[in-house]
matplotlib code that plots the C-alpha trace (Angstrom):
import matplotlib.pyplot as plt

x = [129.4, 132.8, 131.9, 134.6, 134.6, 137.6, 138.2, 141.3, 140.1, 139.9, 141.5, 145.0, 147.6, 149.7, 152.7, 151.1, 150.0, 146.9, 147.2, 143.7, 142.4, 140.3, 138.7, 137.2, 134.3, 135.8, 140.0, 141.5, 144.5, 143.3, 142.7, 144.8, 145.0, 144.5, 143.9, 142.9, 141.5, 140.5, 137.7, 137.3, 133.5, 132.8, 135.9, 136.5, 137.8, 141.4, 143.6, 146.5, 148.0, 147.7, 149.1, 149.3, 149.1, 152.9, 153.5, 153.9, 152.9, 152.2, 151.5, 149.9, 153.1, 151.3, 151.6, 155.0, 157.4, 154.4, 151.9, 152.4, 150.7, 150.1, 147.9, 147.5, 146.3, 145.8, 143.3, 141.6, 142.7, 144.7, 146.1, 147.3, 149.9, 149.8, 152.9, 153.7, 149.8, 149.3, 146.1, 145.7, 145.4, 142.4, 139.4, 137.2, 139.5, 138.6, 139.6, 139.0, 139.3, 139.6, 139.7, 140.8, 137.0, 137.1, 134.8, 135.6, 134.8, 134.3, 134.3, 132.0, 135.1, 136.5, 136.6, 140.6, 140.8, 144.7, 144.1, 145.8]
y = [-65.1, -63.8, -61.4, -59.1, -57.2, -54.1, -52.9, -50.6, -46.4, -43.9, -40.4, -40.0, -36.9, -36.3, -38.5, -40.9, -44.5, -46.8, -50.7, -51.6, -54.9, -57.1, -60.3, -62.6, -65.2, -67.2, -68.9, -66.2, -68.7, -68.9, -65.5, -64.2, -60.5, -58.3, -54.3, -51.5, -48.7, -45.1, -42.9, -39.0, -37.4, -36.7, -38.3, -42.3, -45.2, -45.8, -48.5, -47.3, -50.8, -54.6, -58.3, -61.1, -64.4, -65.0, -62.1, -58.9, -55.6, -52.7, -49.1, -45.9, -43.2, -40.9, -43.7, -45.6, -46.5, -45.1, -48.1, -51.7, -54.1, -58.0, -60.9, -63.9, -66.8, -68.4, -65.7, -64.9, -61.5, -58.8, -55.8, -52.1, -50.5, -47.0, -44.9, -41.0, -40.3, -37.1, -35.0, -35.8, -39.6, -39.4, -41.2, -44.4, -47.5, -50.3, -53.7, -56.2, -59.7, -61.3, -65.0, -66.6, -66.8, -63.4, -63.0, -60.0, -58.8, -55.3, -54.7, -52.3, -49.6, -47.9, -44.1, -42.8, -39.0, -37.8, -34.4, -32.3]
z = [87.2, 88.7, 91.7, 92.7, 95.6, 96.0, 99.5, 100.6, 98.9, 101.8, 102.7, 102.1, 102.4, 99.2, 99.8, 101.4, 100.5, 100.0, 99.3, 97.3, 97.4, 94.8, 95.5, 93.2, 94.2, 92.2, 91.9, 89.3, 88.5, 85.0, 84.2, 81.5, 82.5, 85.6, 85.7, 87.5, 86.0, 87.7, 86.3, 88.2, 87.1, 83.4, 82.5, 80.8, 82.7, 82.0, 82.7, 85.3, 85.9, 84.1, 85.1, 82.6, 83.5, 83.0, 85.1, 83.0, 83.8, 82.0, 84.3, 82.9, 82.4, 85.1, 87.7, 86.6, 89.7, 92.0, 92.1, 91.5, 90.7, 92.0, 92.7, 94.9, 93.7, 96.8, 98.5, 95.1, 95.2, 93.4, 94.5, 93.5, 95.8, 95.3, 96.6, 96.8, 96.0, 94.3, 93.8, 90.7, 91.9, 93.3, 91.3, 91.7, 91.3, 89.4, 89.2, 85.7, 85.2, 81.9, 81.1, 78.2, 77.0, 76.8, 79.6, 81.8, 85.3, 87.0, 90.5, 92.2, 92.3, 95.6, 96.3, 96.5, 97.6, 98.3, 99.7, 102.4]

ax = plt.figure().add_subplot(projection="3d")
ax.plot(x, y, z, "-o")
ax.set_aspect("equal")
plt.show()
């Protein structure tokens, strides 16, 4: 069982930016994907960002050129940097591993708010 543990959601004015952090209990060099995903009350996760294992990325059209995505092998950890927040930004963050098994991860999700 993969534990992953997100750090990095806090306060933020419009504009501003937030680096959120995931890391796995476990090495994540052979996962084949990566994502984050956001879900605001009464309303369905959905992915904002994903990372392939050959390094392709895919971003939600209300996020593209704002927030990227990446990992480190190394430290176990993947991250989401989020750039000229907006309002509408601001959700509980998510972070999903899959392996090749088809096994797949959830983190315990981090709080974003972008308000003035």
């Amino acid at each position: 069982q993969v534990q992953l543990v997100e750090s990095g959601g806090g306060l933020v004015q419009p504009g501003g930016s937030l680096k959120l952090s995931c890391a796995a209990s476990e090495s994540i060099f052979s996962a084949s994907r990566m994502d984050w995903y956001r879900q605001t009350p009464g309303k369905q996760r959905v992915m904002v960002a994903a990372l392939t294992s050959s390094g392709s990325t895919a971003y939600a059209d209300s996020v593209q050129g704002r927030f990227i995505i990446s990992r480190d092998n190394n430290k176990n950890t993947m991250y989401l940097q989020m750039n000229s927040l907006k309002p509408e930004d601001t959700a509980v963050y998510y972070c999903n591993l899959i392996y090749p098994t088809g096994r797949s991860y959830w983190g315990q999700g981090t709080q974003v708010t972008v308000s003035s």
